[in-house]
C-alpha positions in Angstrom: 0.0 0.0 0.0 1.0 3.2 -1.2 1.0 6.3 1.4 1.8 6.9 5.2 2.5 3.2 6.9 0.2 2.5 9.7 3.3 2.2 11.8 4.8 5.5 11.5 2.1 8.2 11.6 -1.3 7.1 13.0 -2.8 10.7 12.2 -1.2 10.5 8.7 -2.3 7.4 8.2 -6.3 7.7 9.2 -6.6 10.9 7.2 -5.5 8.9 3.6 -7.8 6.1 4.6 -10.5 8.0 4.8 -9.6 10.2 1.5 -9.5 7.0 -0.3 -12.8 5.7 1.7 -14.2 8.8 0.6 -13.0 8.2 -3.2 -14.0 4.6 -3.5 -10.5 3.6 -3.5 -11.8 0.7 -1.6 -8.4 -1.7 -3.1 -5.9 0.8 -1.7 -7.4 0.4 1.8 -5.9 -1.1 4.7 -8.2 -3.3 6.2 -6.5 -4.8 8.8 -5.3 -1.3 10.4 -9.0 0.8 9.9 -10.4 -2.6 11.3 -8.4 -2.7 14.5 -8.7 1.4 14.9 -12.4 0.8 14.3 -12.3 -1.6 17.6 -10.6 1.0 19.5 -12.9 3.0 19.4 -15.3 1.2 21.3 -12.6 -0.1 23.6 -11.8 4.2 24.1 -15.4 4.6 24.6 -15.4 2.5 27.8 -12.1 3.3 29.1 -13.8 6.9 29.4 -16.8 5.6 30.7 -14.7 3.7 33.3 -12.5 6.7 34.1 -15.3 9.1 34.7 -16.9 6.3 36.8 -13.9 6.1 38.7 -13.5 9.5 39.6 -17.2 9.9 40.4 -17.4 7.0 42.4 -13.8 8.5 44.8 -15.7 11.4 45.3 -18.9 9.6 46.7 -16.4 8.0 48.7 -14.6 11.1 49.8 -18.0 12.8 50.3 -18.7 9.6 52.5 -15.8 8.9 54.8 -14.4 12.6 54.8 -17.5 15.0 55.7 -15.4 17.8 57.1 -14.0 17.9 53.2 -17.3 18.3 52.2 -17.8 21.4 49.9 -18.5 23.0 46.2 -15.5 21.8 44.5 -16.6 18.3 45.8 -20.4 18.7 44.4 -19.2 20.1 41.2 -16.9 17.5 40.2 -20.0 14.8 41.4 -22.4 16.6 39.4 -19.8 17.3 36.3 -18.6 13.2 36.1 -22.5 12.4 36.5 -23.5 14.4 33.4 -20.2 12.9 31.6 -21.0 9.7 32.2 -25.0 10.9 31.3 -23.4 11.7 28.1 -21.1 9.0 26.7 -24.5 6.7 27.7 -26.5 9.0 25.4 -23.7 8.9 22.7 -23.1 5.0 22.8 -26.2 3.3 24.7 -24.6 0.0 24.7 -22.2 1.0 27.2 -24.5 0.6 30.0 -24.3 -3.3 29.4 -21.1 -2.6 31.2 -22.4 -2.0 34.2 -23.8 -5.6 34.1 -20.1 -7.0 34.0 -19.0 -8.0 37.5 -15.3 -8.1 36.4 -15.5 -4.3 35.0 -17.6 -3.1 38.0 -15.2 -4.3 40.1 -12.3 -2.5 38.4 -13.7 0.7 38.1 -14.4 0.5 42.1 -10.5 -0.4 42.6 -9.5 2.7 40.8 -12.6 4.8 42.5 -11.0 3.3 46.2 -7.6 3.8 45.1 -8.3 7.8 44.1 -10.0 7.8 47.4 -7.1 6.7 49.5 -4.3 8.8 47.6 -6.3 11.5 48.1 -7.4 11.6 51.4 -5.1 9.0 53.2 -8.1 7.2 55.0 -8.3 3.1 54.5 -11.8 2.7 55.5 -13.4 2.3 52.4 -15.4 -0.6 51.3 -14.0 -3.8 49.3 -16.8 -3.3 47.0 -19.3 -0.6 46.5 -22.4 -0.1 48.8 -24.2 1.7 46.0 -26.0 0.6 42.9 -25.3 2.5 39.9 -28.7 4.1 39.7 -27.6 5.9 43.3 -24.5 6.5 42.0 -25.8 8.8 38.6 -28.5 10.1 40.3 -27.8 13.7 40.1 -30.0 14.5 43.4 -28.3 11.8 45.6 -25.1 11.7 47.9 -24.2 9.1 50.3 -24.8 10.3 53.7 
């Protein structure tokens, strides 16, 4: 194939795939490469969903286990992750079957517990969460 190599300039690359996708050039493409890149994009989409989780889920925590820290900053960041996470589910609906899988619940709450206790140096917080994820994107509730 002709062009950028896949290898040496991802940017480059994408931009003459989709010139020739555009063209109809369909026998200069690179299938294997726009097929892997295609899968990354889903795999992105949840690694977002997972990190805005995270975060919103260490903050619950914080808000929790560290009420004297309780304040705006706090709320905002709760309320901001919530709409985030609002928003990729809007953008890509199947995403919420994630919150189905045990395995990726789990993960997100290590990273939520380890934000938690690099942040506020407490080690009280729950193996797993005490929350279901309704509670935890429902933009009126915080965990007493």
């Amino acid at each position: 194939m002709a062009g950028t190599p896949y290898q040496s300039d991802v940017a480059a690359w994408s931009r003459e795939q989709a010139r020739m996708l555009r063209a109809r050039r369909f026998e200069a493409l690179d299938i294997e490469h726009i097929a892997e890149e295609i899968e990354d994009v889903g795999k992105s989409e949840q690694r977002e969903l997972a990190s805005r989780l995270a975060v919103l889920m260490a903050h619950l925590l914080k808000w929790r286990y560290q009420p004297e820290g309780r304040g705006n900053s706090w709320r905002r960041t709760i309320g901001v992750q919530r709409k985030d996470v609002a928003y990729a589910l809007k953008e890509s609906p199947s995403l919420r079957a994630k919150f189905d899988d045990p395995e990726w619940m789990d993960l997100v709450w290590a990273k939520a517990v380890a934000q938690a206790a690099a942040e506020t140096d407490l080690e009280v917080f729950p193996e797993t969460s005490p929350w279901t994820i309704d509670e935890v994107l429902n933009q009126d509730w915080l965990p007493d």
